[in-house]
Residue frames as a rotation matrix with the C-alpha (Angstrom) as fourth column:
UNK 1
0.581 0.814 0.000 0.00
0.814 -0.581 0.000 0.00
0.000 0.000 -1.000 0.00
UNK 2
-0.307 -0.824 0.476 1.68
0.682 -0.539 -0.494 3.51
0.664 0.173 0.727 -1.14
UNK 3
-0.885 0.207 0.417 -0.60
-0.450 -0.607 -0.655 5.83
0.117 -0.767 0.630 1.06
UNK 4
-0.324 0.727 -0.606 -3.01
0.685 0.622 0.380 4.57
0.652 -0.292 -0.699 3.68
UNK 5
0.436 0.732 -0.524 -6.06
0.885 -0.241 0.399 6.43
0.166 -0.637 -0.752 4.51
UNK 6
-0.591 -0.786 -0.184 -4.29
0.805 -0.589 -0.071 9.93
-0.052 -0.190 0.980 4.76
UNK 7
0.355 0.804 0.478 -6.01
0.925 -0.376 -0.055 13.22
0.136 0.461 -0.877 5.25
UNK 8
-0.132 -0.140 -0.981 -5.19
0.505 -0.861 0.055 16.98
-0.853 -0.488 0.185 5.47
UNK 9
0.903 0.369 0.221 -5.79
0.430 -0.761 -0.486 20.40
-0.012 0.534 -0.846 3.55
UNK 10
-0.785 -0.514 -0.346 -3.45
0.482 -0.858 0.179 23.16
-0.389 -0.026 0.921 2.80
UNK 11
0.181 0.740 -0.648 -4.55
0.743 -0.534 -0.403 26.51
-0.644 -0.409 -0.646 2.80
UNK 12
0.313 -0.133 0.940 -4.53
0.688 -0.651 -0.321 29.52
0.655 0.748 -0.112 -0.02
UNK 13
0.852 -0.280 0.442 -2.02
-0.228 -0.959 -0.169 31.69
0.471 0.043 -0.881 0.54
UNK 14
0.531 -0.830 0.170 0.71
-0.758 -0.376 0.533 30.03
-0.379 -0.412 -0.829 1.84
UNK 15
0.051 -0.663 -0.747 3.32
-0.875 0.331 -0.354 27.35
0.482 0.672 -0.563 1.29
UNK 16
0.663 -0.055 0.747 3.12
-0.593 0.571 0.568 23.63
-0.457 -0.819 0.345 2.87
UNK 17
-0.668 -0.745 0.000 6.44
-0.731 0.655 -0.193 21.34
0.144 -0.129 -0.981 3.15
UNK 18
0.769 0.638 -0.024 4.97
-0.633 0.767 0.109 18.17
0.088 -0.068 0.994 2.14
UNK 19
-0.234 -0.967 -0.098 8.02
-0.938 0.251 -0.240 15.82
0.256 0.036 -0.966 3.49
UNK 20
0.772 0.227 0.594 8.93
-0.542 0.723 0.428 12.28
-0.332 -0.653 0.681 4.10
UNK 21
-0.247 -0.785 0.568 11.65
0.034 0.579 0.815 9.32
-0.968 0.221 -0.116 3.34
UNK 22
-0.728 -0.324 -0.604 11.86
-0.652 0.055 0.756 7.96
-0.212 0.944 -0.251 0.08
UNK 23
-0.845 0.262 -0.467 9.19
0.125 0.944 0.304 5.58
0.521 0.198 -0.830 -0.85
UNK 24
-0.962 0.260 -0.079 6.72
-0.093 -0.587 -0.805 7.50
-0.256 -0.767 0.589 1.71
UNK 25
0.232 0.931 0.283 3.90
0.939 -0.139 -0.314 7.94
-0.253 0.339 -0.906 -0.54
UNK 26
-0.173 -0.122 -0.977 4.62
0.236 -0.968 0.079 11.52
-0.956 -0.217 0.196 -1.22
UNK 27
-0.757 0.074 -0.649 4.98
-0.651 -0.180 0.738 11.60
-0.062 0.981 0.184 -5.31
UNK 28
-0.707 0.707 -0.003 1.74
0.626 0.628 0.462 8.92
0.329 0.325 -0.887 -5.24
UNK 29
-0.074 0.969 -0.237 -0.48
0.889 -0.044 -0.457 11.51
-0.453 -0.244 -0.858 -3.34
UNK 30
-0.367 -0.026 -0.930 0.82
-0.209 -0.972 0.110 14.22
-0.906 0.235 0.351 -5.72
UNK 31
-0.999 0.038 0.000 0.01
0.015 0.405 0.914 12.08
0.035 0.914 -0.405 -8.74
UNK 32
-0.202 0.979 -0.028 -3.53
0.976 0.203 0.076 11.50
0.080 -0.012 -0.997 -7.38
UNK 33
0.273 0.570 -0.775 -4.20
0.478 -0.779 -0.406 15.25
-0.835 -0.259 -0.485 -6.58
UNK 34
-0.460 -0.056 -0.886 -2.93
-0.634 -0.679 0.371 16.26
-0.622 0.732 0.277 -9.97
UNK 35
0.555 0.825 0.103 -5.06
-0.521 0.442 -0.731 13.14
-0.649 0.352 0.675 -11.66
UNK 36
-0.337 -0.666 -0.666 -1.86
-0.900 0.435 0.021 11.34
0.276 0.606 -0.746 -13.12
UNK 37
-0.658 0.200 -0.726 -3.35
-0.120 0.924 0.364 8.56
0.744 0.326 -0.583 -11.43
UNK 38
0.029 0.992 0.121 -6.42
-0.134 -0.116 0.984 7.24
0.991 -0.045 0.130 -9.82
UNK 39
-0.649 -0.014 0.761 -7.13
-0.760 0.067 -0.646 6.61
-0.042 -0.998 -0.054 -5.55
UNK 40
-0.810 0.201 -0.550 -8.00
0.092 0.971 0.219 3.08
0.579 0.127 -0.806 -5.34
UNK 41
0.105 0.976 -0.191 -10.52
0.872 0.002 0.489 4.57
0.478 -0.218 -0.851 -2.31
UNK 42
-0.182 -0.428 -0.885 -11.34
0.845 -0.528 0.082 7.60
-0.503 -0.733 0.458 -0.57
UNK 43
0.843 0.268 0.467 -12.09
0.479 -0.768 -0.424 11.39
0.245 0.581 -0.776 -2.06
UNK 44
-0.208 -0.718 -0.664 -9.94
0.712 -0.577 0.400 13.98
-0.671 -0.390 0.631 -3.16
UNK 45
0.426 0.158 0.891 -10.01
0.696 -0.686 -0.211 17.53
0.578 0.710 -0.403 -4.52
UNK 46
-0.569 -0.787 -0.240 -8.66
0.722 -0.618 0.312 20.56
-0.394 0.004 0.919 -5.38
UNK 47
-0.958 0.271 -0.094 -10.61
-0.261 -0.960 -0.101 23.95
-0.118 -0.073 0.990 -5.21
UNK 48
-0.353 0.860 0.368 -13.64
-0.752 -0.027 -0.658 21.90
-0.556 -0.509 0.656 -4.59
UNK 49
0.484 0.719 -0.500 -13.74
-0.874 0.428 -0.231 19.72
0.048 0.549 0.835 -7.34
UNK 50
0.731 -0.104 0.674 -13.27
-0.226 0.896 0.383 15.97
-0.644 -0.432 0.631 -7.10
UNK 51
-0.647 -0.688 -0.329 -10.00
-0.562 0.139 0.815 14.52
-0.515 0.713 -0.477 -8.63
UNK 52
-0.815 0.067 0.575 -12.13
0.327 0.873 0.363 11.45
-0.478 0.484 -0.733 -10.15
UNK 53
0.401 0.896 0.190 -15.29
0.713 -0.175 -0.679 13.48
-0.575 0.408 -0.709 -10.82
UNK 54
0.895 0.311 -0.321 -14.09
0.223 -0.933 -0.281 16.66
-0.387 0.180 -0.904 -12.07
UNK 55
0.486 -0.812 0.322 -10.40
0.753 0.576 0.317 16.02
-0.443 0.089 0.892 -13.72
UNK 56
-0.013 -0.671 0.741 -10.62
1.000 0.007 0.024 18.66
-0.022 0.741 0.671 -15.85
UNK 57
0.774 -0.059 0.630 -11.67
-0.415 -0.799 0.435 21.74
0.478 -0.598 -0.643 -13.84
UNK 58
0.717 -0.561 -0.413 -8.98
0.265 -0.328 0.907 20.37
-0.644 -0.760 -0.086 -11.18
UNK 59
-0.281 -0.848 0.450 -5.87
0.948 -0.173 0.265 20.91
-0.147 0.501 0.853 -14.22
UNK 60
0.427 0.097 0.899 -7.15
0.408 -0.908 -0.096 24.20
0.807 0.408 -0.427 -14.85
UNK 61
0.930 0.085 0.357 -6.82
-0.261 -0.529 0.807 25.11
0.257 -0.844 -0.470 -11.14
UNK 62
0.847 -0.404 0.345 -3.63
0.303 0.901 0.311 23.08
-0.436 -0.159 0.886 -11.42
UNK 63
0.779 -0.485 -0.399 -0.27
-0.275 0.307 -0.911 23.53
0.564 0.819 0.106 -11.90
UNK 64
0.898 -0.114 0.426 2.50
-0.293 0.567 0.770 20.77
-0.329 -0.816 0.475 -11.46
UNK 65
0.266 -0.943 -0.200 6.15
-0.807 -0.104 -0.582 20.36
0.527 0.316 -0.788 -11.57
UNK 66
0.917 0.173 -0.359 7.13
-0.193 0.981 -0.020 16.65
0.349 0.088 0.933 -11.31
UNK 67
0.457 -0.867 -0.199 10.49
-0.166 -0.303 0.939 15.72
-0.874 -0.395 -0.282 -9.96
UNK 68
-0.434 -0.620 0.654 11.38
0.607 0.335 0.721 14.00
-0.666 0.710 0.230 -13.14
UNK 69
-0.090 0.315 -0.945 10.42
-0.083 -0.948 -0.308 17.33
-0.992 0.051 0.111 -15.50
UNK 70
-0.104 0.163 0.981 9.00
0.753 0.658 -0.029 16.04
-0.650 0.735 -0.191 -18.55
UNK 71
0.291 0.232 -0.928 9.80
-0.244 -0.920 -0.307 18.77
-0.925 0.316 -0.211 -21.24
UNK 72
0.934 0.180 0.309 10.23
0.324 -0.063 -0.944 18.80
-0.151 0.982 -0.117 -25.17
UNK 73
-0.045 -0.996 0.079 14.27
0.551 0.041 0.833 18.87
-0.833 0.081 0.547 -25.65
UNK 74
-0.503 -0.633 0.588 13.66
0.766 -0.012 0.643 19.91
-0.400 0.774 0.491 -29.17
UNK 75
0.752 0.658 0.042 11.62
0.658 -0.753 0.007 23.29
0.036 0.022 -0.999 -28.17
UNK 76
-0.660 -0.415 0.626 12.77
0.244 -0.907 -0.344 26.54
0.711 -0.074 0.700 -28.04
UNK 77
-0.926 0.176 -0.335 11.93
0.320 -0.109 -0.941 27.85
-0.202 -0.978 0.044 -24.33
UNK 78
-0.776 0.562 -0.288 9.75
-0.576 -0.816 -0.040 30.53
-0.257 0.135 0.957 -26.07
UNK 79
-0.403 0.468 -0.787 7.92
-0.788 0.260 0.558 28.01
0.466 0.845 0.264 -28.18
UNK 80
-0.769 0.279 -0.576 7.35
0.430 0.892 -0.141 25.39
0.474 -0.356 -0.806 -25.52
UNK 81
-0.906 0.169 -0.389 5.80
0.342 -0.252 -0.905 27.81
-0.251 -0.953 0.171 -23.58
UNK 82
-0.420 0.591 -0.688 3.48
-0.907 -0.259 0.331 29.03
0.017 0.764 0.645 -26.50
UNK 83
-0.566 0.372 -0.736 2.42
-0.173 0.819 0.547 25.49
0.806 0.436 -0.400 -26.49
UNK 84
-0.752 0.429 -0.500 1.60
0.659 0.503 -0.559 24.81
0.011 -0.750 -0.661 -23.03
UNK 85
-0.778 0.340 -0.527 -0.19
0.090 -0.771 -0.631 28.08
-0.621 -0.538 0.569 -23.19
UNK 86
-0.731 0.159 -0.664 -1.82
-0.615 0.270 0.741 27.33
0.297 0.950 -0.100 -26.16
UNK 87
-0.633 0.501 -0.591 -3.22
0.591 0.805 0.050 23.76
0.501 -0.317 -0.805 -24.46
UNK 88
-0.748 0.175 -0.640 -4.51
0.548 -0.381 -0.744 26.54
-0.374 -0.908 0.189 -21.72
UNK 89
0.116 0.200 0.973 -6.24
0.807 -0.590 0.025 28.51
0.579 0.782 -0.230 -24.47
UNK 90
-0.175 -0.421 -0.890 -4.57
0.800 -0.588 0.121 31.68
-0.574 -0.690 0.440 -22.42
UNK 91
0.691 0.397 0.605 -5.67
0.723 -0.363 -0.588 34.78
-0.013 0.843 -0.538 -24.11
UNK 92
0.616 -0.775 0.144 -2.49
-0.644 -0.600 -0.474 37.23
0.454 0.199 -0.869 -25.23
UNK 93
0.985 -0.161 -0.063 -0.13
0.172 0.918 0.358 34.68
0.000 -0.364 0.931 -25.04
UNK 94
0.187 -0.709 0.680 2.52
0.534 -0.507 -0.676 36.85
0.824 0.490 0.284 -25.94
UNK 95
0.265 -0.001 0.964 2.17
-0.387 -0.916 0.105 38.99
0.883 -0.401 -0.243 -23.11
UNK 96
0.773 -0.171 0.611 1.85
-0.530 0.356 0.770 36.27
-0.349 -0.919 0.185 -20.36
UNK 97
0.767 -0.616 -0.182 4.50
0.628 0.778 0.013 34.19
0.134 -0.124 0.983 -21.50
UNK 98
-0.228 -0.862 0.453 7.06
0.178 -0.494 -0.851 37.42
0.957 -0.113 0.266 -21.46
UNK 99
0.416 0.095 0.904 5.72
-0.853 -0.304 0.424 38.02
0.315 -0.948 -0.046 -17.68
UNK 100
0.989 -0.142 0.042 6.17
0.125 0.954 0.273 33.73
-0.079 -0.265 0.961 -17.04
UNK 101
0.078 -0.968 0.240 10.24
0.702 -0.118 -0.702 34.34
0.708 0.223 0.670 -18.69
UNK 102
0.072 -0.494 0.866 10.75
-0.553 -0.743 -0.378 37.90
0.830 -0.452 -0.327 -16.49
UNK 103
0.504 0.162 0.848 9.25
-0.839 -0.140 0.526 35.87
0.204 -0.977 0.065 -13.33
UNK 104
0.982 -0.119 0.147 11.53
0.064 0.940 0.336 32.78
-0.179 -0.320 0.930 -13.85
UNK 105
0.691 -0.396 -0.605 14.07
-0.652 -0.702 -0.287 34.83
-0.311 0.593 -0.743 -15.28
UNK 106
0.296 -0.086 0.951 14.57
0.535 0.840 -0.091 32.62
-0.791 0.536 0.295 -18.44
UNK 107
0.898 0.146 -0.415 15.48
-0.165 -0.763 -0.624 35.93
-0.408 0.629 -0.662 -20.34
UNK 108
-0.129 -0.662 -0.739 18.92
-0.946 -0.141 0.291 35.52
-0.296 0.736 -0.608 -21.30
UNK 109
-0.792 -0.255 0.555 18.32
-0.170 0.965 0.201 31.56
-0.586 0.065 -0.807 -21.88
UNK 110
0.060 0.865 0.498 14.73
-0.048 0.500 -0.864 31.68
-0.997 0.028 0.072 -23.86
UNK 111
0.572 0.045 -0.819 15.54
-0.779 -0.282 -0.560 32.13
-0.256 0.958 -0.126 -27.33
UNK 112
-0.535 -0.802 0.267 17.68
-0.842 0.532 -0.089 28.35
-0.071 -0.272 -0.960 -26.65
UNK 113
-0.045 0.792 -0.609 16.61
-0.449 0.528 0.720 25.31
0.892 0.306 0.332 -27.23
UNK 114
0.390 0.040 0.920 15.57
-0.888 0.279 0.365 23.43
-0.242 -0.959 0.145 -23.78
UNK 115
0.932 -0.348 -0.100 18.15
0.199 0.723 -0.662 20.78
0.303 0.597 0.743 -24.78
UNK 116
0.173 -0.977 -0.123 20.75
0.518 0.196 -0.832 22.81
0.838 0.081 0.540 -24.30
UNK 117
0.558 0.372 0.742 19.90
-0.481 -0.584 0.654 24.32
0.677 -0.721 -0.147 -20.99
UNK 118
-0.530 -0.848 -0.005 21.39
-0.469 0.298 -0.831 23.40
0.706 -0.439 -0.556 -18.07
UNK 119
-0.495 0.402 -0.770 19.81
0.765 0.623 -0.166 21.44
0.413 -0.671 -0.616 -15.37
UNK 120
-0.547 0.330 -0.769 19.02
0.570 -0.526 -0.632 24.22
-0.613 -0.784 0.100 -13.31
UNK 121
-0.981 -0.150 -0.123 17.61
-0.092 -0.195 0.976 25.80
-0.171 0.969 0.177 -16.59
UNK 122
-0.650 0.407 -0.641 15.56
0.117 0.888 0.445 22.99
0.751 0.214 -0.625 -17.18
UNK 123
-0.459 0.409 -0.788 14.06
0.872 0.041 -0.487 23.57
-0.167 -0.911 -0.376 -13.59
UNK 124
-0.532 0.263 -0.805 13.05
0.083 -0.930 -0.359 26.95
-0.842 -0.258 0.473 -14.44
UNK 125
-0.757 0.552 -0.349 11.33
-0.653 -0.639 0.407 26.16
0.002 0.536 0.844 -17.41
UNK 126
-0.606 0.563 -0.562 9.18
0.333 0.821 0.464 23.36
0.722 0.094 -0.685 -16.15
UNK 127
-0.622 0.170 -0.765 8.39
0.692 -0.338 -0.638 25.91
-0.367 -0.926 0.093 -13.69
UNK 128
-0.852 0.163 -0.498 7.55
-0.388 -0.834 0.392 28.44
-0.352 0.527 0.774 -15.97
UNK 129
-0.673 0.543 -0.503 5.21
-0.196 0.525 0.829 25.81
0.714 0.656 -0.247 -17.97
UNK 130
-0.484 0.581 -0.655 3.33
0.725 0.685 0.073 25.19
0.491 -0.440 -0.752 -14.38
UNK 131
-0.163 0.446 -0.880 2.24
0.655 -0.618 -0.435 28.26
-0.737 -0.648 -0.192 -13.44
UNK 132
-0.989 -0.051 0.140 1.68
0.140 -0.644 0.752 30.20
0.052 0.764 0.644 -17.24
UNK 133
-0.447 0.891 0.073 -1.81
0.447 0.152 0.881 29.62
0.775 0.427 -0.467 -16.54
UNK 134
-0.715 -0.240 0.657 -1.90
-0.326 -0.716 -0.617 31.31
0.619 -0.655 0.434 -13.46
UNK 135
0.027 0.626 -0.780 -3.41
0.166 0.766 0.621 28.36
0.986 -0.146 -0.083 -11.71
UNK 136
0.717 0.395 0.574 -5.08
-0.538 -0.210 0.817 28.62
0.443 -0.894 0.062 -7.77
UNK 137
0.789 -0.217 0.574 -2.74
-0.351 0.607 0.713 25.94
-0.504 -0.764 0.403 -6.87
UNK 138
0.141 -0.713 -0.687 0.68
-0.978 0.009 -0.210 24.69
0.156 0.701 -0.696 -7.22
UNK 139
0.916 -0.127 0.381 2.15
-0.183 0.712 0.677 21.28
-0.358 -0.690 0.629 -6.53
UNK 140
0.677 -0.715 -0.174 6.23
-0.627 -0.437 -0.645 21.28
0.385 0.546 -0.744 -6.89
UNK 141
0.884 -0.339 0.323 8.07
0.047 0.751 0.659 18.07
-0.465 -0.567 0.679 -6.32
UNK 142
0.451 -0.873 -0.187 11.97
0.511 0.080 0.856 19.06
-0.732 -0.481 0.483 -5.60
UNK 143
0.850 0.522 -0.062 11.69
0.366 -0.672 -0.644 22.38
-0.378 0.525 -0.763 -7.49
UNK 144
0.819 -0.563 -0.110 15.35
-0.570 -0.820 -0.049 23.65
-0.063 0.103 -0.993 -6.77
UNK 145
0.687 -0.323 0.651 16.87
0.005 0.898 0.440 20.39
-0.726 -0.299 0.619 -7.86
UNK 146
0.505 -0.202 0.839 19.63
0.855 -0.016 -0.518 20.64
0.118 0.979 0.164 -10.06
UNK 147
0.755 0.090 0.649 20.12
0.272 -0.944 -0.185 24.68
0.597 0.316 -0.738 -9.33
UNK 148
-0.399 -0.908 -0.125 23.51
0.681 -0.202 -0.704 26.43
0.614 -0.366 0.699 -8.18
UNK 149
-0.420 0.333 -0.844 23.08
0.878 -0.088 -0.471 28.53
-0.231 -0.939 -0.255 -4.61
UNK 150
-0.898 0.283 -0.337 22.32
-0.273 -0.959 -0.076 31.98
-0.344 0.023 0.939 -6.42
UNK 151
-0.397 0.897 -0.195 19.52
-0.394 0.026 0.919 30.42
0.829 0.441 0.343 -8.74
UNK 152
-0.004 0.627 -0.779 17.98
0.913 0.319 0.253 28.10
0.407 -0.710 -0.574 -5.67
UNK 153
-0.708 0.094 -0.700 17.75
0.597 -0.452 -0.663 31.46
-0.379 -0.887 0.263 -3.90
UNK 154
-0.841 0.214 -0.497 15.89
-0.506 -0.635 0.584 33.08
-0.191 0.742 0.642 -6.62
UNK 155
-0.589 0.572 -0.571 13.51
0.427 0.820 0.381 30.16
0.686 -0.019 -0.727 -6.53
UNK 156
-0.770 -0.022 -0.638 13.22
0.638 -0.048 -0.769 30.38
-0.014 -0.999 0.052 -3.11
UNK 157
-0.805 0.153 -0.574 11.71
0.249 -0.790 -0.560 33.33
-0.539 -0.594 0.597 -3.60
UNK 158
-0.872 0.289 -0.395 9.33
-0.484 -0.633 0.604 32.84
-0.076 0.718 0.692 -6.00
UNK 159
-0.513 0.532 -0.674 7.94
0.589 0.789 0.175 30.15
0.625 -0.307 -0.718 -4.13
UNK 160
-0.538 0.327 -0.777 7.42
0.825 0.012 -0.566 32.04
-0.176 -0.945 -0.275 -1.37
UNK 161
-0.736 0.359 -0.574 6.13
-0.416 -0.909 -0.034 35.20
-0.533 0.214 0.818 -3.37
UNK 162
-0.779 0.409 -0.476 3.80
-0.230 0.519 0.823 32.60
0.583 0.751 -0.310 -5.47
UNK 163
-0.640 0.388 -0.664 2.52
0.709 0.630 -0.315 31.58
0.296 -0.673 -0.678 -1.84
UNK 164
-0.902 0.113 -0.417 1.34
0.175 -0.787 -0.592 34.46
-0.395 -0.607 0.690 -0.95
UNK 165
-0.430 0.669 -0.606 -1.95
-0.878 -0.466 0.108 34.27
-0.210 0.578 0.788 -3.44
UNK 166
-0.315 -0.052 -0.948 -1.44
-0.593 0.790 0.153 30.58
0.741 0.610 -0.280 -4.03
UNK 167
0.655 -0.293 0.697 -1.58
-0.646 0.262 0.717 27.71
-0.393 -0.919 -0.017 -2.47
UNK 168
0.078 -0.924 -0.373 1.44
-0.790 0.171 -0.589 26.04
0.608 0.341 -0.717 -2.83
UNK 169
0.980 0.000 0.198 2.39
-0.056 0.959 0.277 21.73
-0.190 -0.282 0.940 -1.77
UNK 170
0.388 -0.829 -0.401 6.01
-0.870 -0.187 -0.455 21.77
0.302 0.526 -0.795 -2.04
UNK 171
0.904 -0.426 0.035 7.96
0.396 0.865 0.308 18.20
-0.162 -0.264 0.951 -1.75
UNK 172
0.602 -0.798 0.029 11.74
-0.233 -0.211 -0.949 18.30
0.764 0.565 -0.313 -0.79
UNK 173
0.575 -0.419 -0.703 14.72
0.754 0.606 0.255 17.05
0.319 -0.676 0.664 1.32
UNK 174
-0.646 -0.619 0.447 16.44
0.375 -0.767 -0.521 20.13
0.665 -0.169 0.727 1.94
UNK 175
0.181 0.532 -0.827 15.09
0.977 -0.003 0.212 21.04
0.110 -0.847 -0.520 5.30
UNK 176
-0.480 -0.654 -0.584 16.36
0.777 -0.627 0.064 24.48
-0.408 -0.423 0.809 4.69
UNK 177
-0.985 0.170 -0.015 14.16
-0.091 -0.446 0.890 25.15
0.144 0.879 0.455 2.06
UNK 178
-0.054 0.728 -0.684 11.42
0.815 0.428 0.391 24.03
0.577 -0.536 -0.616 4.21
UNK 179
-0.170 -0.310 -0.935 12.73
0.837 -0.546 0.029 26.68
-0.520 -0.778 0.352 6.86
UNK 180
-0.828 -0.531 -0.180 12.78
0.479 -0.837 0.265 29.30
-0.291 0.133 0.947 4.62
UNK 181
-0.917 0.346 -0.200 9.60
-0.384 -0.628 0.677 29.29
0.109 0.697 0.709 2.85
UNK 182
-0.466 0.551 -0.692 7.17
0.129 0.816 0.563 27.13
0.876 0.172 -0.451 4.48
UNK 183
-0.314 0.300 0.901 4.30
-0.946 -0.178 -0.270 27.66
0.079 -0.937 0.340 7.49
UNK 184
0.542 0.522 0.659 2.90
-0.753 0.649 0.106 24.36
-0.372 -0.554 0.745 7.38
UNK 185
-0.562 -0.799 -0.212 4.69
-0.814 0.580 -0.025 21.00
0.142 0.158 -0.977 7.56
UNK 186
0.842 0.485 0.237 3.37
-0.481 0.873 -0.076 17.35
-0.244 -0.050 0.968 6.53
UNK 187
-0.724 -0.688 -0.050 5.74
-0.684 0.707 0.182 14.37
-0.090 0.166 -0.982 7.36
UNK 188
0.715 0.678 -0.169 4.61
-0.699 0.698 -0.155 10.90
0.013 0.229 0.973 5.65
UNK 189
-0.618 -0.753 -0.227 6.51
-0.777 0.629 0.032 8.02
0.118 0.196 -0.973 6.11
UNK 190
-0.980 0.084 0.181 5.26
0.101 0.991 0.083 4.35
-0.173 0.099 -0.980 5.37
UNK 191
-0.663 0.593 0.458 2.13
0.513 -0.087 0.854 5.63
0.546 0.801 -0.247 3.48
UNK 192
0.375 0.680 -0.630 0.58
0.925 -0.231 0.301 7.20
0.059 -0.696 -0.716 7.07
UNK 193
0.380 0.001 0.925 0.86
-0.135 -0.989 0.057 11.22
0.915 -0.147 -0.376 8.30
UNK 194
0.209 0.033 -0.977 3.01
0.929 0.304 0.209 11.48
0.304 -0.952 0.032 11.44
UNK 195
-0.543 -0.196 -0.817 3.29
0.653 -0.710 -0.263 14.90
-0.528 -0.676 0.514 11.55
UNK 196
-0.116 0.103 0.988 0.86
0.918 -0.370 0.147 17.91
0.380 0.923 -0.052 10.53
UNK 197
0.483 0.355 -0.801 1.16
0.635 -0.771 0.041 21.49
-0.603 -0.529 -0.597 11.87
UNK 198
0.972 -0.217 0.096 2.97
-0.056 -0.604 -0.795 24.73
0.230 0.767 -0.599 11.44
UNK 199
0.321 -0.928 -0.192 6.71
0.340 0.302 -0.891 25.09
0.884 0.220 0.412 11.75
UNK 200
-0.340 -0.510 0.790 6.78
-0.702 -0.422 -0.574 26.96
0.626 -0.750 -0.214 14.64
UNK 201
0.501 0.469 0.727 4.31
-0.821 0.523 0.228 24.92
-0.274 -0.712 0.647 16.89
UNK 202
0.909 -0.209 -0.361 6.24
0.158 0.973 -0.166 21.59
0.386 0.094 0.918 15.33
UNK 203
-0.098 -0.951 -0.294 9.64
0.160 0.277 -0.948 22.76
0.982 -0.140 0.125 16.36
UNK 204
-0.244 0.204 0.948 8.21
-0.892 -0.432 -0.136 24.24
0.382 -0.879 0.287 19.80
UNK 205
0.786 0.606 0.123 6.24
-0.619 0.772 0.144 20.79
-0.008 -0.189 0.982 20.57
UNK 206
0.698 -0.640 -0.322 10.13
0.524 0.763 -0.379 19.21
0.488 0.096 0.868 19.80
UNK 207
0.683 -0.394 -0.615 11.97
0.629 -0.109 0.770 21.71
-0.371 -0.913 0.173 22.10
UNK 208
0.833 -0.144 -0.534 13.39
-0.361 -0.872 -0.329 23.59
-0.419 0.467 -0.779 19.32
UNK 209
-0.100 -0.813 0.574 15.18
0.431 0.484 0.761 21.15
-0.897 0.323 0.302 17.60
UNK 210
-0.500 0.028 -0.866 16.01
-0.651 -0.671 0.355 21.69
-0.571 0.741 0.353 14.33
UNK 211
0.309 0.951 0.010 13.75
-0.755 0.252 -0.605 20.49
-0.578 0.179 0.796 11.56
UNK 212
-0.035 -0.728 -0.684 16.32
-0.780 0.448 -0.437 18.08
0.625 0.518 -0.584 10.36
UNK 213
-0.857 -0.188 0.479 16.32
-0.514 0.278 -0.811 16.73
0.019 -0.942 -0.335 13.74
UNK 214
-0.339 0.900 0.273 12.44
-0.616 0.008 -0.788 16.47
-0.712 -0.435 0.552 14.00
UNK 215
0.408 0.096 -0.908 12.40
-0.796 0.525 -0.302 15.17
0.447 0.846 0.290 10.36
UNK 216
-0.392 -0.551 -0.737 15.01
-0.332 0.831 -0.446 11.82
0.858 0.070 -0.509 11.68
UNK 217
-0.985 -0.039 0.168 13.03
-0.171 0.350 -0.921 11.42
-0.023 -0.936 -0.351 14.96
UNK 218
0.030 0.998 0.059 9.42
-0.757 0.061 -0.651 11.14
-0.653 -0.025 0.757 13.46
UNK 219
0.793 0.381 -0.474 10.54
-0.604 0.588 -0.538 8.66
0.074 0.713 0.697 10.71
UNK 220
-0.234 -0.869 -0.436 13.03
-0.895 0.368 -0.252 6.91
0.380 0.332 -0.864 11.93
């Protein structure tokens, strides 16, 4: 069983650290809340509408950045993005995709094919492609993977400025990046929820360890 019986919300407007080991369940309950695949039982949804009933209002409201970033090698940045936006039927597509490039800042790299991008690159335009639609929700599994310390700080922040309107499911091992940009924290580990609050009340409830700490003493 990948996730048993699990329940919780995040809230609009901020950012939740969705964490656990490997193998947790974590990238199965992001698959099921973005409708890549189905919940065997049980309801979910996303801005009210059921994944299984309502698949195609939740992708509108939807947008998702996979860990393994599934992108078109033989686009041009500009042109992939014209597509996804396209799929969106986005009206002035021209206009939002040069706002999507300023806010990932893909400017000196977009006129490139995403081939020859660099990893961290690569991360910024699968990013770009999940949020052109200016979807209610994100879901971003190990966003700043790949990315040297100036870009991951630049992320950083656009998570946490995204959060602020959004809501926003982030998966990742980097407990710093948790710290930095995150009020609420879900740990999963063997397909169950042993921790859900906010960061302060979870590290306060552990005596002020650090969240590294708390992270190896709930799943270990």
């Amino acid at each position: 069983m990948a996730v048993d019986g699990i329940s919780f919300s995040a809230k609009p407007g901020s950012v939740l650290g969705f964490l656990g080991p490997n193998g947790a369940g974590k990238s199965t309950t992001m698959k099921i809340l973005s409708c890549f695949i189905p919940q065997t039982s049980g309801r979910a949804s996303l801005c009210g509408y059921d994944v299984a009933e309502h698949p195609m209002e939740v992708r509108r409201n939807l947008g998702y950045l996979p860990e393994h970033n599934p992108l078109y090698l033989d686009m041009y940045v500009k042109e992939s993005l014209d597509f996804v936006a396209g799929v969106h039927r986005i009206p002035d597509r021209k206009k939002r995709i040069a706002e999507v490039i300023e806010l990932t800042g893909l400017g000196v790299e977009q006129h490139k094919k995403i081939g020859a991008l660099s990893k961290g690159y690569r991360q910024r335009a699968g990013l770009a492609q999940a949020i052109i639609h200016d979807p209610a929700v994100l879901i971003l599994d190990e966003p700043t993977s790949g990315l040297d310390p100036g870009q991951l700080i630049e992320i950083r922040n656009l998570i946490k400025e995204l959060g602020k309107t959004k809501t926003v499911i982030l998966s990742t091992h980097i407990m710093q990046e948790v710290d930095a940009i995150c009020e609420q924290v879900i740990i999963i580990n063997r397909g169950k929820i042993v921790t859900d609050s906010s960061l302060n009340e979870l590290k306060a409830s552990h005596g002020g360890q650090t969240l590294e700490n708390i992270f190896l003493s709930v799943t270990g």
